[in-house]
C-alpha positions as CSV (number, residue, x, y, z in Angstrom):
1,X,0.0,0.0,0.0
2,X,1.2,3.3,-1.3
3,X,2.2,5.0,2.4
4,X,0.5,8.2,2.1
5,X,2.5,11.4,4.1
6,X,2.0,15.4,4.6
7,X,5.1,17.9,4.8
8,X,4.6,20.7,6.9
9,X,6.6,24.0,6.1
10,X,9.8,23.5,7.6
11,X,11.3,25.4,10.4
12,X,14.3,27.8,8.6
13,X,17.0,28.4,11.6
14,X,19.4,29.1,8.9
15,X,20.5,32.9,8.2
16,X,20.4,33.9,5.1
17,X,21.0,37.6,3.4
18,X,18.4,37.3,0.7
19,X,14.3,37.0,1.2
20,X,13.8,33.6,0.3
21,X,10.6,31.6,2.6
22,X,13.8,28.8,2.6
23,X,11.0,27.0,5.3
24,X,8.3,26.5,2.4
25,X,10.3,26.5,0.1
26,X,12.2,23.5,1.2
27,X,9.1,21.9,2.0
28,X,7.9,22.2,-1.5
29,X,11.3,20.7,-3.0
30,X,10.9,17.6,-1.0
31,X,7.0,17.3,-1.8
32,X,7.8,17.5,-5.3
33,X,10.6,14.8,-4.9
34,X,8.6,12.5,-2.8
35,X,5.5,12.7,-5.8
36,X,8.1,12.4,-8.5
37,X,9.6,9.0,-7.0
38,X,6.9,7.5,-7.1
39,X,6.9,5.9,-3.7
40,X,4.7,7.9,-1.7
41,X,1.0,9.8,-1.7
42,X,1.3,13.3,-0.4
43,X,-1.7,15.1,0.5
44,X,-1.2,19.0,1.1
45,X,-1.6,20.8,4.4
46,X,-0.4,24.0,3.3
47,X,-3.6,25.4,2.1
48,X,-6.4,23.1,4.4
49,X,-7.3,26.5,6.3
50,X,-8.7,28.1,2.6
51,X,-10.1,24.5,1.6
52,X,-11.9,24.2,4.6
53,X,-13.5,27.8,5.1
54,X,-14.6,26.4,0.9
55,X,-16.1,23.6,2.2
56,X,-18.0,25.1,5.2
57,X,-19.4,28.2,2.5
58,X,-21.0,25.3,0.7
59,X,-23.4,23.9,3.4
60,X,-24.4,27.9,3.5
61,X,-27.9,27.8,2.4
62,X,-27.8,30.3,0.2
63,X,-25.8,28.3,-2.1
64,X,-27.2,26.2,-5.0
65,X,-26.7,22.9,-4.3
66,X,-25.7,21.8,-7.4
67,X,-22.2,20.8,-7.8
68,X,-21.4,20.8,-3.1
69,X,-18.7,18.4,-2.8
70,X,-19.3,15.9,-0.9
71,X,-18.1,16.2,3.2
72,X,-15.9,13.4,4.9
73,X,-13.9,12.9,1.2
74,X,-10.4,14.7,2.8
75,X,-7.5,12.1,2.8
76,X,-6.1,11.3,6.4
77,X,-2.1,10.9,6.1
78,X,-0.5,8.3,7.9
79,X,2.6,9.9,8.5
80,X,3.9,13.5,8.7
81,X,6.9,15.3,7.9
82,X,8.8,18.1,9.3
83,X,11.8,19.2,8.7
84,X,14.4,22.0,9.7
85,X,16.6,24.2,7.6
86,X,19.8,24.1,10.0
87,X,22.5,25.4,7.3
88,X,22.1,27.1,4.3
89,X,24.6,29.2,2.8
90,X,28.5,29.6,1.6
91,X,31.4,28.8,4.1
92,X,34.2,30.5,4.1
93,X,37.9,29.0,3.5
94,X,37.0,25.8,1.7
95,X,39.1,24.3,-1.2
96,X,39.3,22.7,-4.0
97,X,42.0,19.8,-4.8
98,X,43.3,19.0,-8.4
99,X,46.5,17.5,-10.1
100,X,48.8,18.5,-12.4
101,X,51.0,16.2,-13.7
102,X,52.5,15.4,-10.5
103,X,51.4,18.6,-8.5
104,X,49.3,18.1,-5.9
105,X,47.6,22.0,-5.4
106,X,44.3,23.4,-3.7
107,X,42.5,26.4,-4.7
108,X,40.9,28.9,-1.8
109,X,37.4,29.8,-1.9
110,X,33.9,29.3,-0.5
111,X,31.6,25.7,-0.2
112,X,28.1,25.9,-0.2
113,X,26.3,24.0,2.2
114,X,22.9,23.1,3.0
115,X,21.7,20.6,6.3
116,X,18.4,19.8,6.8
117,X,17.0,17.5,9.5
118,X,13.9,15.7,9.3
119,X,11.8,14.4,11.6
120,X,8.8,11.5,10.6
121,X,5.7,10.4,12.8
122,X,3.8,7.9,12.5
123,X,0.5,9.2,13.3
124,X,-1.3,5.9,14.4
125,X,1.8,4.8,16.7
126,X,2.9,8.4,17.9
127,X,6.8,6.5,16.6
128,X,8.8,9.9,15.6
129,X,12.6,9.0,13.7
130,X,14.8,11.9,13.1
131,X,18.1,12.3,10.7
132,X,20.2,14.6,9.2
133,X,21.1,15.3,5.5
134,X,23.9,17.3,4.3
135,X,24.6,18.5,0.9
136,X,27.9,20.4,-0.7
137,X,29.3,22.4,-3.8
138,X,32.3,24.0,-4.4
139,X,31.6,27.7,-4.8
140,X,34.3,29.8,-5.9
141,X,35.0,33.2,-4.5
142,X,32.0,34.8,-5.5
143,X,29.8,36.6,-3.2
144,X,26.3,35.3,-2.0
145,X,24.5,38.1,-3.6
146,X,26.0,38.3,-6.5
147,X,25.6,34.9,-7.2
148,X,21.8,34.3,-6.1
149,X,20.5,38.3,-6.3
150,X,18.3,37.6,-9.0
151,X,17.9,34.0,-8.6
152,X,14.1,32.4,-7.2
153,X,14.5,29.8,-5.1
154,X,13.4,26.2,-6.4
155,X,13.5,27.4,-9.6
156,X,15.8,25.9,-12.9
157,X,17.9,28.9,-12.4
158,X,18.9,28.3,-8.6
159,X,19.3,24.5,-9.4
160,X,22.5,25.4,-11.7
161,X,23.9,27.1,-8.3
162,X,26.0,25.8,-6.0
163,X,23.4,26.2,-3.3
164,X,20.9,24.4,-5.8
165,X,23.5,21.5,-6.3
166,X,23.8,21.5,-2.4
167,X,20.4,21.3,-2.0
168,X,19.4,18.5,-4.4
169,X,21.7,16.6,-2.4
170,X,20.2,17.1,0.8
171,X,17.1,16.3,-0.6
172,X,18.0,13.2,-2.5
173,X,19.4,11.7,0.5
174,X,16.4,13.0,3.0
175,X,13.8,11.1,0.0
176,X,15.9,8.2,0.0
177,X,15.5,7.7,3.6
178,X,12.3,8.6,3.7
179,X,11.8,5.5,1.4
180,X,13.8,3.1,3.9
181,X,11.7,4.3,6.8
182,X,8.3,4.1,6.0
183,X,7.9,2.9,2.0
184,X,9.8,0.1,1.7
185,X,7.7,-2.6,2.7
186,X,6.2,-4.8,-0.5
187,X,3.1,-3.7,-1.7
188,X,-0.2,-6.0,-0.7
189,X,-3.4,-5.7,-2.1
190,X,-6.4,-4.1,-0.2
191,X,-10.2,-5.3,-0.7
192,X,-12.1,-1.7,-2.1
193,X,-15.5,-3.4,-3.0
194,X,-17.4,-6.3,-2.2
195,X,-20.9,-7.2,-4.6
196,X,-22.0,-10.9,-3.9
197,X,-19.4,-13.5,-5.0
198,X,-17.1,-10.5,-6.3
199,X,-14.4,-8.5,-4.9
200,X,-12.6,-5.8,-5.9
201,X,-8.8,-5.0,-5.6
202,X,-6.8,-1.2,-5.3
203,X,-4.5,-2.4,-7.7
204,X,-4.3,-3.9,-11.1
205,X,-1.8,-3.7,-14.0
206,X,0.1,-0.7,-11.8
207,X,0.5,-3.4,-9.2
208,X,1.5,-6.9,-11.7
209,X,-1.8,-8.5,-10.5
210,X,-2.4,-11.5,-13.1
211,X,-5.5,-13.2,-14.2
212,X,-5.5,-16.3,-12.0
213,X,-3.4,-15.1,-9.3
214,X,-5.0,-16.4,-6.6
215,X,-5.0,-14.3,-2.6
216,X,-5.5,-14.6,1.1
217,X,-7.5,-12.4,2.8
218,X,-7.3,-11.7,6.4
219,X,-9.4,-9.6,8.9
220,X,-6.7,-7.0,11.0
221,X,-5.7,-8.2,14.6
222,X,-7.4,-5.2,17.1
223,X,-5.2,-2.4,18.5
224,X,-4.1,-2.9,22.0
225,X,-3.7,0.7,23.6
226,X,-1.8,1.3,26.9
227,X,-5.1,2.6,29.5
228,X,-2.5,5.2,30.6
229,X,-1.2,6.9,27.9
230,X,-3.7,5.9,24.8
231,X,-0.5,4.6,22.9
232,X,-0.8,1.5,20.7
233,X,1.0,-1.1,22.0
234,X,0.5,-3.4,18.9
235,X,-2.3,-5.7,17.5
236,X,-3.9,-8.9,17.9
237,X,-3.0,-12.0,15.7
238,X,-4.7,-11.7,12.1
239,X,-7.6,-13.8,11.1
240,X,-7.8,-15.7,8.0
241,X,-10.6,-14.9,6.4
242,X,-10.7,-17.0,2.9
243,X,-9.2,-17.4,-0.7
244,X,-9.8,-15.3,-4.1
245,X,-8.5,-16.2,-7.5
246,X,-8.3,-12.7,-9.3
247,X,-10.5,-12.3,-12.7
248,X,-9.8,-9.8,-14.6
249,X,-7.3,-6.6,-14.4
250,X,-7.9,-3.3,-14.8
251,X,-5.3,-0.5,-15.1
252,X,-5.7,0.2,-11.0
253,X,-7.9,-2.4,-10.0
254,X,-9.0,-6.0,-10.3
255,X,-12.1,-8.4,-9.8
256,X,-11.6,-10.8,-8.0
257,X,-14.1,-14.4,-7.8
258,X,-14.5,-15.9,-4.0
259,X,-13.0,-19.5,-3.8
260,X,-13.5,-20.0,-0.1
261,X,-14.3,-18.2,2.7
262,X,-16.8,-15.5,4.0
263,X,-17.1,-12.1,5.9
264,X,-15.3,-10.0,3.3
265,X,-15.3,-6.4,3.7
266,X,-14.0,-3.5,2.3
267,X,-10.4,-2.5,3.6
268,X,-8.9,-6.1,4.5
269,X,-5.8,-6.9,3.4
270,X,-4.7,-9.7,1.1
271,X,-1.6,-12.0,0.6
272,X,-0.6,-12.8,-2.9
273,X,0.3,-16.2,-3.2
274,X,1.8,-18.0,-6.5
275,X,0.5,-16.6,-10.4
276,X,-0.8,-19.4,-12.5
277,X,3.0,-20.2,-13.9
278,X,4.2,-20.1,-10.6
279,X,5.7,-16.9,-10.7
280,X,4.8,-13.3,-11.2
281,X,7.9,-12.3,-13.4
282,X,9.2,-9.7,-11.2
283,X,8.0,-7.3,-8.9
284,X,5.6,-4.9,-11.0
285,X,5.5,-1.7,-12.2
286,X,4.6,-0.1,-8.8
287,X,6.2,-2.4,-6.2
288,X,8.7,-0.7,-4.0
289,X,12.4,-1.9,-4.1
């Protein structure tokens, strides 16, 4: 299952002589690298204060109600992301080495260097990990301001900076933690409809789901939560419920026929076993790792 996340605006405790938001706007670079791996959901925050004054207008009489979205359709996000901007700038007195023939020589200048630390909850378990990610460019002697006065941050411009090479590295390494901790587990199917003796499956050709693959399903264990603080503690043992053998595929869903079994319901997991040749020829299109 795709993990879906939220990334607040991160705290800037950097300095920094120019008027950049570095806070949002490093929020927004890792967003857009989270959507563009592939890996992970992301539902915005930024603006929920302007979507939600949107929805409330709407259940205002007044208004036609033709076209009111629907309430209760907002996505929950399992886990959120905030970050800090801890360094973000040039440092003085860094260096360069090269060779020349057999002349071992350093040049004098600046290094640009950008840390950010990044902090994931788990919203269900209240877990919270934390790291730091640093990234570096060698940056001549020129002055900040001179270098980045007319440069927007985020934009193509800034990424041929040494500041914007410093901190695409940063971000590559925060996103690929971000995929260790919390999308790297394999992908299982979820039920998303039941009608009589059919069921069907959040995933289809995006997932490598196969006519004839056959599935498990099981019921989730319930939470057990500590009486003194409301944490959860962990689950109870899974239930088997019963068998499908999968149908037909969609491109993001399948149908599914119900071999054995009973008390299906819409958001129990399932447990791929073998495809009808045995194997499933790799991992699919959207399975992690």
């Amino acid at each position: 299952m795709t993990p879906v996340v939220a990334v607040e605006s991160f705290e800037n405790r950097a300095p920094f002589p120019l008027r950049w938001d570095l806070g949002e706007g490093m929020a927004e670079q890792l967003t857009a690298a989270l959507v563009r791996s592939g890996r992970f959901e992301v539902v915005s925050r930024a603006s929920l204060g302007s979507v939600l004054d949107e929805l409330e207008l709407q259940r205002d009489p007044r208004f036609r109600s033709q076209g009111r979205l629907e309430p209760g359709r907002l996505k929950n996000a399992r886990y959120l992301v905030r970050g800090t901007v801890v360094d973000f700038g040039h440092t003085a007195g860094g260096g360069l080495h090269f060779m020349r023939g057999l002349v071992r020589g350093r040049t004098k200048g600046y290094v640009a260097e950008v840390t950010i630390t990044l902090g994931v909850i788990d919203i269900e378990t209240r877990e919270e990990r934390s790291a730091s990610f640093e990234g570096q460019a060698w940056a001549g002697e020129a002055g900040v301001e001179a270098v980045y006065g007319k440069v927007a941050f985020g934009g193509s411009a800034f990424y041929r900076t040494p500041l914007g090479h410093a901190t695409e590295e940063a971000i590559w390494k925060a996103l690929h933690w971000l995929v260790e901790q919390v999308a790297s587990d394999s992908w299982q199917p979820l039920i998303a409809r039941v009608e009589s003796d059919r069921v069907y499956l959040n995933g289809g050709l995006d997932r490598g789901l196969q006519v004839g693959e056959e599935l498990e399903v099981f019921a989730p264990g319930e939470a057990i939560i500590d009486p003194a603080s409301g944490d959860i503690l962990g689950h109870t043992e899974e239930r088997r419920l019963g068998r499908l053998r999968v149908l037909s595929v969609e491109d993001r869903f399948a149908v599914a026929e119900i071999v054995d079994g009973e008390a299906f319901a819409v958001g129990q997991s399932c447990r791929r076993l073998a495809a009808p040749d045995g194997e499933r020829g790799g991992s699919g299109a959207g399975d992690p790792g």
